[in-house]
C-alpha positions as CSV (number, residue, x, y, z in Angstrom):
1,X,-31.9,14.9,13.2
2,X,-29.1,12.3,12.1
3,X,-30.3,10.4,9.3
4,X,-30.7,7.0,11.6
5,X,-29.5,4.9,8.7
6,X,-26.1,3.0,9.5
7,X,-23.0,4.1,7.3
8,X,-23.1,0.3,5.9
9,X,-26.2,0.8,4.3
10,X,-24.6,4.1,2.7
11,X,-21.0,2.4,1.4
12,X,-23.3,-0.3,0.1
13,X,-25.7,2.2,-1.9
14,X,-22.5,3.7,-2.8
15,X,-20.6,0.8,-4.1
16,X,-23.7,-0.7,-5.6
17,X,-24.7,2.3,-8.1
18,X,-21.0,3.4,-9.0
19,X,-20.6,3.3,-12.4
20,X,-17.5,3.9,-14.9
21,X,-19.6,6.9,-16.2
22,X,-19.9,8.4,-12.6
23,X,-16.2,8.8,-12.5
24,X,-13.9,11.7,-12.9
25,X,-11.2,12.0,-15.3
26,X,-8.9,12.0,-12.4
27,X,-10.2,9.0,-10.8
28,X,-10.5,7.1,-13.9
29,X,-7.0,8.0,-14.1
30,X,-5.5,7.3,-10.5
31,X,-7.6,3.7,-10.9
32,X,-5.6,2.9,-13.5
33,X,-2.4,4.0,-12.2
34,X,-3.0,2.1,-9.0
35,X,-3.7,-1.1,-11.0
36,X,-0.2,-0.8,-12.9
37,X,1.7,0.1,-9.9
38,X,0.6,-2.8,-7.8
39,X,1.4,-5.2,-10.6
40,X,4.3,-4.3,-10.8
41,X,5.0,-4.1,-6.9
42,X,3.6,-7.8,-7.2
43,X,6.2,-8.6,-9.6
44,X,9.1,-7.3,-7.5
45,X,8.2,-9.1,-4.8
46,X,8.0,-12.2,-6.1
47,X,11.8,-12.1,-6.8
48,X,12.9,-10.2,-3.9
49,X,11.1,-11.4,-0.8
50,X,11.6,-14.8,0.2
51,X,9.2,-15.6,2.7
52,X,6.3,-14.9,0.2
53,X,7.9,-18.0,-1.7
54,X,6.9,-20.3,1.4
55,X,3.4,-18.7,1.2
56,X,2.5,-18.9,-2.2
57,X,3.8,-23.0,-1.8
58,X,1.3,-22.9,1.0
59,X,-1.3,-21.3,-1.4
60,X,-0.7,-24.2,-4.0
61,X,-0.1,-27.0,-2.2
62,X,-4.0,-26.1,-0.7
63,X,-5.0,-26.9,-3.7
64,X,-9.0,-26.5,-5.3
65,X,-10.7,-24.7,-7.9
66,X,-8.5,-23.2,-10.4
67,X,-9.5,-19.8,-10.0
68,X,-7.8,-17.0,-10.0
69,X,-3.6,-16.4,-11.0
70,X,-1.0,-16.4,-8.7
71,X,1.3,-13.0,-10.1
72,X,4.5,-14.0,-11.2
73,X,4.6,-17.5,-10.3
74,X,1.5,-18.5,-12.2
75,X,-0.8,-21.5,-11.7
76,X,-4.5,-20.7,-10.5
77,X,-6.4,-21.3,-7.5
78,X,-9.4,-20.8,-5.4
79,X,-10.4,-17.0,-5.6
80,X,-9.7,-16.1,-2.1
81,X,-6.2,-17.5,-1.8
82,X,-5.2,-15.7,-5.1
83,X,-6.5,-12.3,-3.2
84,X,-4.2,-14.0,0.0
85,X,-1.0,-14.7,-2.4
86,X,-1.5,-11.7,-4.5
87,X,-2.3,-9.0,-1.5
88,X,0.8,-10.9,0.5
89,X,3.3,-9.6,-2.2
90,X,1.6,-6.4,-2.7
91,X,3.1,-4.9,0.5
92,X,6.2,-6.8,1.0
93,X,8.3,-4.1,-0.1
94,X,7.2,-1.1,0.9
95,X,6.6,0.1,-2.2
96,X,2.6,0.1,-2.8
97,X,0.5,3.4,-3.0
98,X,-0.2,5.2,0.1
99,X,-2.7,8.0,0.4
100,X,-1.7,11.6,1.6
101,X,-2.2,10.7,5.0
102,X,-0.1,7.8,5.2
103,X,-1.4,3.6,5.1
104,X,-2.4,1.8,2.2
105,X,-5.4,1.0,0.2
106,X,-4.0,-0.7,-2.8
107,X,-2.1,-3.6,-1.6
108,X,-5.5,-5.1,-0.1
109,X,-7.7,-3.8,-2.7
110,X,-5.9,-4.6,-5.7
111,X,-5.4,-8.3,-5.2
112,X,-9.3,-8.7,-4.2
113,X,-10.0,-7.3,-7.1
114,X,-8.3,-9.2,-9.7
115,X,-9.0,-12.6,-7.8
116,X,-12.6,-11.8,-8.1
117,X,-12.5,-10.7,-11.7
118,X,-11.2,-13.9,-12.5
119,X,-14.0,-16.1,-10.2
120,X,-16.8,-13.8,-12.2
121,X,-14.8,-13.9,-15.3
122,X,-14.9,-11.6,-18.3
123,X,-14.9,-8.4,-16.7
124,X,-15.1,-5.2,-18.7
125,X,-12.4,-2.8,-18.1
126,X,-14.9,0.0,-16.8
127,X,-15.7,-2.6,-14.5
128,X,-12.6,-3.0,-13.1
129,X,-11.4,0.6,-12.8
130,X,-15.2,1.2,-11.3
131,X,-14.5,-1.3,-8.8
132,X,-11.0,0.4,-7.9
133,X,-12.5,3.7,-7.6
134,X,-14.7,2.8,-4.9
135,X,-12.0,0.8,-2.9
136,X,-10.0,4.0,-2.9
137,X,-12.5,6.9,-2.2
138,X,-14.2,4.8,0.8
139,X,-10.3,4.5,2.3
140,X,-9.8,8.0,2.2
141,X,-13.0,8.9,3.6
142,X,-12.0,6.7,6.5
143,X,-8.9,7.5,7.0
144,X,-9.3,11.3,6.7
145,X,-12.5,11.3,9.2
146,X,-12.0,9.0,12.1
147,X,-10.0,9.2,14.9
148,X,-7.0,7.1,14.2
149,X,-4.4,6.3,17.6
150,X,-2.1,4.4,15.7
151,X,-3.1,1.7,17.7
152,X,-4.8,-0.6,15.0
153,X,-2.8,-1.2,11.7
154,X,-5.6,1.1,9.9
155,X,-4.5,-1.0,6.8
156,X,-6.0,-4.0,8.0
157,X,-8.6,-3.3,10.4
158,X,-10.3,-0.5,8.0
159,X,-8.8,-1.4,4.8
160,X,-10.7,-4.6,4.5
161,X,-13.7,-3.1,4.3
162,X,-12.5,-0.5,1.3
163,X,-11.3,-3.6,-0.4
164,X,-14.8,-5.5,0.4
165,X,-16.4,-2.5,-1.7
166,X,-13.8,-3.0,-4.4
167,X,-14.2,-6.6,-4.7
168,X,-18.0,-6.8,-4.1
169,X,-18.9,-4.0,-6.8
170,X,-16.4,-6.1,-9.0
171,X,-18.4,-9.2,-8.5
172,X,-21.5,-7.4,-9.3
173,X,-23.1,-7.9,-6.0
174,X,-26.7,-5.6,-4.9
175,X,-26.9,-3.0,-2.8
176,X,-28.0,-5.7,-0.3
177,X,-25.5,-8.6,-0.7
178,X,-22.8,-5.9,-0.1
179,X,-24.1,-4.4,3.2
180,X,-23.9,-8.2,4.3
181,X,-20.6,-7.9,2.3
182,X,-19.4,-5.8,5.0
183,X,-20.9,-7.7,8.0
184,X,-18.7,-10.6,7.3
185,X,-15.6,-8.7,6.5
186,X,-15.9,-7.2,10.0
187,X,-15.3,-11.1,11.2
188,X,-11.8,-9.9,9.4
189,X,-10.7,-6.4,10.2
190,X,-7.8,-7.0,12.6
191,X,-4.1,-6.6,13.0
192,X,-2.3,-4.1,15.5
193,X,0.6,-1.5,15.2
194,X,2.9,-3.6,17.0
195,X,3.1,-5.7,13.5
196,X,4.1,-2.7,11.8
197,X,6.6,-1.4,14.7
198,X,8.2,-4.8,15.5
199,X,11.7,-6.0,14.4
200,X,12.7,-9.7,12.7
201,X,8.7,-10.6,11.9
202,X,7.8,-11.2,8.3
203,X,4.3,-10.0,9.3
204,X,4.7,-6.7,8.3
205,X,5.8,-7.3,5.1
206,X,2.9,-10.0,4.5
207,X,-0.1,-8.2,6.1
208,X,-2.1,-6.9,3.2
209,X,-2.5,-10.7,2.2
210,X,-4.9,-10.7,5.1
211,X,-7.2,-8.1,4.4
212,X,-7.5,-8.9,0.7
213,X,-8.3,-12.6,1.3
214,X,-10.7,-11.3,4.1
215,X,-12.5,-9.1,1.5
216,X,-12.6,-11.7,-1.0
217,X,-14.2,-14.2,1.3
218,X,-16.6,-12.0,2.6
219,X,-18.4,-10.9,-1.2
220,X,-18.4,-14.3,-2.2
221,X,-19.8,-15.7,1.0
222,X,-22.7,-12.7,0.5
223,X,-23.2,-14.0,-3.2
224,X,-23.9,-17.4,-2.1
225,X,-26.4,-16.3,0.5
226,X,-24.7,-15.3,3.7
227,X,-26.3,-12.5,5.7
228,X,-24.3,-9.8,7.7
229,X,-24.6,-7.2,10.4
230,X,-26.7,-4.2,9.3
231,X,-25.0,-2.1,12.1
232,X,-21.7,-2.9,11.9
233,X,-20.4,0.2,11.7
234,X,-22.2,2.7,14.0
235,X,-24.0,-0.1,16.0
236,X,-23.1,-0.3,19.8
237,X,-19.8,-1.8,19.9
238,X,-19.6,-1.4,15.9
239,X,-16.1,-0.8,14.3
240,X,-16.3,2.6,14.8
241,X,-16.8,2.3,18.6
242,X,-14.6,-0.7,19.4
243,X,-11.3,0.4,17.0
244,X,-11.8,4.3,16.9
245,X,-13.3,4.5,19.8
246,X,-17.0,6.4,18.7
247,X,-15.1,9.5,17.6
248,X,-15.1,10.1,13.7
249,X,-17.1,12.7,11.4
250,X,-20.1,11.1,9.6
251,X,-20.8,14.2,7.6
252,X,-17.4,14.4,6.8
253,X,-17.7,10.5,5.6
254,X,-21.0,10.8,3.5
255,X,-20.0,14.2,2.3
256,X,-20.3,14.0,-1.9
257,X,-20.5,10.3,-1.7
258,X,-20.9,8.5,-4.9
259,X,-20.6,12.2,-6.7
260,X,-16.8,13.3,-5.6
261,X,-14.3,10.1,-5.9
262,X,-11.0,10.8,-4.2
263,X,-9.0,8.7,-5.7
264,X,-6.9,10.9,-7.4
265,X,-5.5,11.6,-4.2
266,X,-3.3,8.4,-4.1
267,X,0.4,8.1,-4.0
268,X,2.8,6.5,-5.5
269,X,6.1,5.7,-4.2
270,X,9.1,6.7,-6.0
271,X,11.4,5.0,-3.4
272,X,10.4,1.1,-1.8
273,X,10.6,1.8,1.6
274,X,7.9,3.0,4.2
275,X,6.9,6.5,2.9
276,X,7.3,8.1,6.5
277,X,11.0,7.8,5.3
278,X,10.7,9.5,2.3
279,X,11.1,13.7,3.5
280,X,14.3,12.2,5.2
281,X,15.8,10.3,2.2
282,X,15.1,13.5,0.0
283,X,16.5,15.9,2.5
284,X,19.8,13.8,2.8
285,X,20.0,12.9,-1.2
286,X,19.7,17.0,-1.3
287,X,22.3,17.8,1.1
288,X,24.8,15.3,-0.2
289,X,23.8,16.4,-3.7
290,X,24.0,20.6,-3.5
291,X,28.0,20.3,-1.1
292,X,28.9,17.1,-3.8
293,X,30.1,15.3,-0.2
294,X,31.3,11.7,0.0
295,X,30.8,9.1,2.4
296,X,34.1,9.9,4.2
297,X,33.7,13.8,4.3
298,X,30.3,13.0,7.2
299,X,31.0,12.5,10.7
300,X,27.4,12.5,11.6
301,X,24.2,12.7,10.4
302,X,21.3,14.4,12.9
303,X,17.8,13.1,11.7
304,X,15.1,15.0,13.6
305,X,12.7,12.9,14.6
306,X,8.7,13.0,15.7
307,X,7.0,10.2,17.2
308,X,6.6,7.7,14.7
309,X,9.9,8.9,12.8
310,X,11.2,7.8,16.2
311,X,9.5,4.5,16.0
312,X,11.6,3.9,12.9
313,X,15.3,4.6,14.8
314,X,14.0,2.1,18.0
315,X,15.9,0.4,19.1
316,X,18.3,2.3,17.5
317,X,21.3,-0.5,17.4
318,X,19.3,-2.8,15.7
319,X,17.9,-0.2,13.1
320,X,21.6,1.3,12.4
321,X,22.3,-3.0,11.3
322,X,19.0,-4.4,9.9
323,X,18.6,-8.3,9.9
324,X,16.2,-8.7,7.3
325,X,15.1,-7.2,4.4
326,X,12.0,-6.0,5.9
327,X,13.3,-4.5,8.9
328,X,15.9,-2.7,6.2
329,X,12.4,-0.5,4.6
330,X,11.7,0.7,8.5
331,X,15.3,1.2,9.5
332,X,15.6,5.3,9.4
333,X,19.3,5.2,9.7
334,X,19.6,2.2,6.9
335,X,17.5,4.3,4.9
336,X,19.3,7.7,5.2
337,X,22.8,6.3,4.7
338,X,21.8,4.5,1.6
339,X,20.6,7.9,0.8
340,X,23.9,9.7,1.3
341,X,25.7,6.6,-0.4
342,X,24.0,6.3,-3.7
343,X,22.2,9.1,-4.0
344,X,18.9,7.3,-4.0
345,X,17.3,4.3,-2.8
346,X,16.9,1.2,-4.6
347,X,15.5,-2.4,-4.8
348,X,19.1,-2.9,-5.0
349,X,19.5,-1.8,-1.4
350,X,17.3,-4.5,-0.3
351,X,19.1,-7.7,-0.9
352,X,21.3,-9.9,1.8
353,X,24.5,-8.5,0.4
354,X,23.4,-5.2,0.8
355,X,22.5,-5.4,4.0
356,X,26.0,-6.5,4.6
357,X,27.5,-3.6,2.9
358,X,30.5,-2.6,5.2
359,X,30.3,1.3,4.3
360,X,26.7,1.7,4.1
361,X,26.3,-0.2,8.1
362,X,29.3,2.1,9.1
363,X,27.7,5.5,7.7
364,X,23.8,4.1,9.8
365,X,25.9,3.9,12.7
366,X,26.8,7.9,12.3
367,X,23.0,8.7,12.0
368,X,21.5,9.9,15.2
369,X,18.0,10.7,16.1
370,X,17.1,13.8,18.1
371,X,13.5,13.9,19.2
372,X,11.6,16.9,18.1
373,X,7.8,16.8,19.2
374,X,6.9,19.4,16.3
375,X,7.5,16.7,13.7
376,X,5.0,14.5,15.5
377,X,2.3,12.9,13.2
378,X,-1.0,14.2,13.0
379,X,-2.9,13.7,10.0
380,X,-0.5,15.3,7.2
381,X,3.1,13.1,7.3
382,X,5.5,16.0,8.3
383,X,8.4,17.1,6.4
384,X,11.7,15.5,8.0
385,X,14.8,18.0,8.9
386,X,18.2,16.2,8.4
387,X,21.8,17.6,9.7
388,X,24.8,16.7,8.5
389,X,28.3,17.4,10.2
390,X,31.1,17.2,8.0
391,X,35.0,16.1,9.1
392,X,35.7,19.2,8.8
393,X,33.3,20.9,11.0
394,X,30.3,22.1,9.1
395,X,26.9,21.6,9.5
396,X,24.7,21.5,6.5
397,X,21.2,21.5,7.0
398,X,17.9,20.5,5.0
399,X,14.1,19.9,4.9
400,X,12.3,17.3,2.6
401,X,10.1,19.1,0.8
402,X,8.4,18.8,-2.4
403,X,9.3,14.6,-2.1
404,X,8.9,12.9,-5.4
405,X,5.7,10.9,-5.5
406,X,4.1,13.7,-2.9
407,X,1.5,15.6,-3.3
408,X,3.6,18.2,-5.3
409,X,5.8,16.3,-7.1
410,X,3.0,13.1,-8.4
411,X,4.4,10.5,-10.0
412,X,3.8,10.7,-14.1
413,X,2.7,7.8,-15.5
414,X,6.4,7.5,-17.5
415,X,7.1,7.5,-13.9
416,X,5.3,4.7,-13.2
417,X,5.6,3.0,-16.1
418,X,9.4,3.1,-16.3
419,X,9.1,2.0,-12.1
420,X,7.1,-0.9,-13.4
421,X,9.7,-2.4,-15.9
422,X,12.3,-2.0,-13.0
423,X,10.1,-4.0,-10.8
424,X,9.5,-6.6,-13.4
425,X,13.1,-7.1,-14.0
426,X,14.1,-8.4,-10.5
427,X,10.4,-11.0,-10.9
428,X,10.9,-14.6,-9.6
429,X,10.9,-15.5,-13.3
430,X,11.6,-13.2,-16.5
431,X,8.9,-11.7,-18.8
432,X,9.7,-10.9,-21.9
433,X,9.9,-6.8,-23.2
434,X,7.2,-7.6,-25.7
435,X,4.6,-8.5,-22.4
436,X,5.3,-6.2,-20.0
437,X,4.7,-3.5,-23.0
438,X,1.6,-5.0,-23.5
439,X,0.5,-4.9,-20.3
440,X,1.1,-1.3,-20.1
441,X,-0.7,-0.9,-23.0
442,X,-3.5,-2.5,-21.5
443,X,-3.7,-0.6,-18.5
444,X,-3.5,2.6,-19.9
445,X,-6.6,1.7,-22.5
446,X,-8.3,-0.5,-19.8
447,X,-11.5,1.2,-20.4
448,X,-11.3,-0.1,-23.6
449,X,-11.0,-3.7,-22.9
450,X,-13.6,-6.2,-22.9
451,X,-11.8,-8.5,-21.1
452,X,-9.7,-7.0,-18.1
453,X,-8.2,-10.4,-16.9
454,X,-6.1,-10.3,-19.6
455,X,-3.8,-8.3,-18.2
456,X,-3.8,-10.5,-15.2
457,X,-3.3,-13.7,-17.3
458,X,-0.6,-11.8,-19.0
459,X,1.1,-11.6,-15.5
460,X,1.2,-14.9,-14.9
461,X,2.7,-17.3,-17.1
């Protein structure tokens, strides 16, 4: 018989008893990793995005208890609109981890995390990279064994309950308080594809902000008192029957819970765009690279295209000439011809003058999209196939395998490291070489720390 019990009352247990001694090598590790790479995404974002300006004004001018820090811009605030600030700039740019499956765990868990830290204050860094750990393994469990349509944003609608784990083992919460954790964070677990798929919103770049401020909310409401749904996730009309419609693996879910973390499993991006992208970019950078052609030697560029590669190319005139710097990251034709042009893909590429570059628009409007239904995405993002046809009448063909930041080619923390002082270099305000090496320092020895909002203070001058 099926152990009656609903999975809330498991992810609390879970969250509850997970300790820094329970954890892996590997998952200490990829905690740890995840907590540098979204700082530094943070960072970036702060310089390079400028609606998160008008909402970080918003967050200050709300004013209250002065809580937890504002990355990059500094000041402190109430706890939950840090995680809302913080978790806003996380995923502006594309450029936060992603699991092997696709979506995003970090850009809401991150920022709930550190805002919470701060509110408890003087956090251990076991603490913190305990608190990671859990975020991460119970968004992969998700993700990997529930029937996902692409309909919800799975960022939002299931991420906020990942990050709710995160934030309410950071805040030290019982077993108890963090099954209510979760029944409150339900009144939070929202947000549709069409977000994600839409052209000229700031939305999409913003939406982690939600989920994390939702999280946030929901373990300190619990603390003080607030009670939840016990059922809320395999009760009739639960979240798993309302946004997955009843069809997921519960073995699958609670297989090696609280013994196997996944989080090891994450990804980090080596280029700051959506990471569907990424098999295309390499393919192009290697086809460009291996016949040493120039922008003026390619008459076309064929991207094959499954169904949400597709989505990326639609509608295809206003992708070939993106008007904003968000609509730039999901553009597959901006994308690939930034590709053939540079050779790579940088935060340079994402500014108003370059998306006003004269060769780099002409060279999107030569990529075309032809549909192929075998690149269609399941569970495991498919490699994309690229084409190019040359003036001169040859066509040169390639796959994007082995992707840096994939699977099989992980990002090393000098990797991440060295992507982290890029990011910091384009912040809203400068930090000086001698900080951001001691933030690194921190990170990597954050098991050592007494104090893990240091870093975080660090961060935000």
């Amino acid at each position: 018989m099926r152990d009656a019990t609903d999975l809330c009352a498991h992810f609390a247990d879970f969250a509850a008893s997970t300790t820094y001694d329970r954890l892996s090598e590997p998952a200490r590790d990829a905690a740890k990793k995840s907590i540098l790479d979204a700082c530094g995404v943070i960072l970036a974002a702060s310089g390079m995005e400028p609606a998160v300006r008008e909402l970080v004004n918003f967050v200050k001018e709300s004013g209250g208890r002065e809580e937890s820090s504002i990355l990059a811009f500094g000041g402190k605030v109430p706890a939950v609109m840090a995680a809302f600030a913080n978790g806003a700039m996380a995923h502006c740019l594309d450029y936060d981890d992603q699991t092997p499956w696709g979506q995003h765990s970090g850009s809401s868990l991150l920022p709930a995390v550190f805002a919470v830290a701060e509110s408890r204050g003087r956090v251990s860094g076991k603490e913190m990279i305990a608190a990671v750990a859990v975020g991460q393994d119970l968004f992969n469990r998700l993700r990997l064994h529930v029937d996902w349509k692409k309909d919800w944003n799975f960022s939002t609608a299931a991420g906020v309950f990942s990050a709710t784990a995160g934030a309410g083992r950071m805040l030290g919460l019982t077993r108890e308080k963090i099954a209510h954790s979760f029944g409150i964070a339900s009144m939070q677990a929202c947000g549709t594809m069409n977000v994600v798929h839409a052209v000229g919103s700031d939305l999409r770049a913003m939406y982690a902000g939600f989920p994390a401020k939702g999280a946030a909310l929901a373990v300190l409401l619990a603390h003080r008192g607030l009670t939840g749904v016990p059922e809320i996730f395999e009760g009739e009309h639960g979240i798993l029957d309302l946004y997955f419609g009843g069809s997921y693996d519960r073995e699958g879910i609670l297989d090696g819970l609280g013994v196997q973390y996944t989080g090891d499993l994450t990804l980090y991006k080596r280029w700051p765009t959506v990471g569907t992208a990424h098999s295309h970019i390499h393919a192009t950078m290697g086809i460009v690279r291996s016949h040493d052609l120039r922008l003026e030697d390619i008459d076309e560029i064929r991207v094959y295209v499954g169904d949400y590669h597709q989505v990326m190319c639609e509608p295809l005139e206003s992708r070939q000439a993106p008007a904003t710097l968000v609509d730039a990251k999901f553009s597959l034709p901006y994308l690939v011809a930034c590709a053939a042009a540079h050779g790579d893909v940088r935060l340079a590429d994402f500014t108003p003058e370059a998306l006003n570059d004269s060769r780099i628009l002409a060279t999107a409007r030569r990529v075309v999209p032809v549909i192929d239904s075998t690149l269609d995405w399941k569970l495991d993002l498919p490699a994309g196939r690229v084409e190019i046809v040359t003036r001169d009448g040859r066509k040169l063909a390639g796959v994007g395998t082995d992707v840096p930041g994939s699977a099989s080619v992980p990002m090393s923390w000098d990797d991440l490291q060295s992507k982290f002082r890029d990011c910091a270099s384009v912040a809203v305000r400068p930090f000086a070489a001698t900080a951001l090496s001691e933030a690194q320092v921190l990170v990597r020895n954050l098991e050592a720390l007494d104090d893990a909002t240091k870093l975080l203070r660090i961060l935000s001058p």
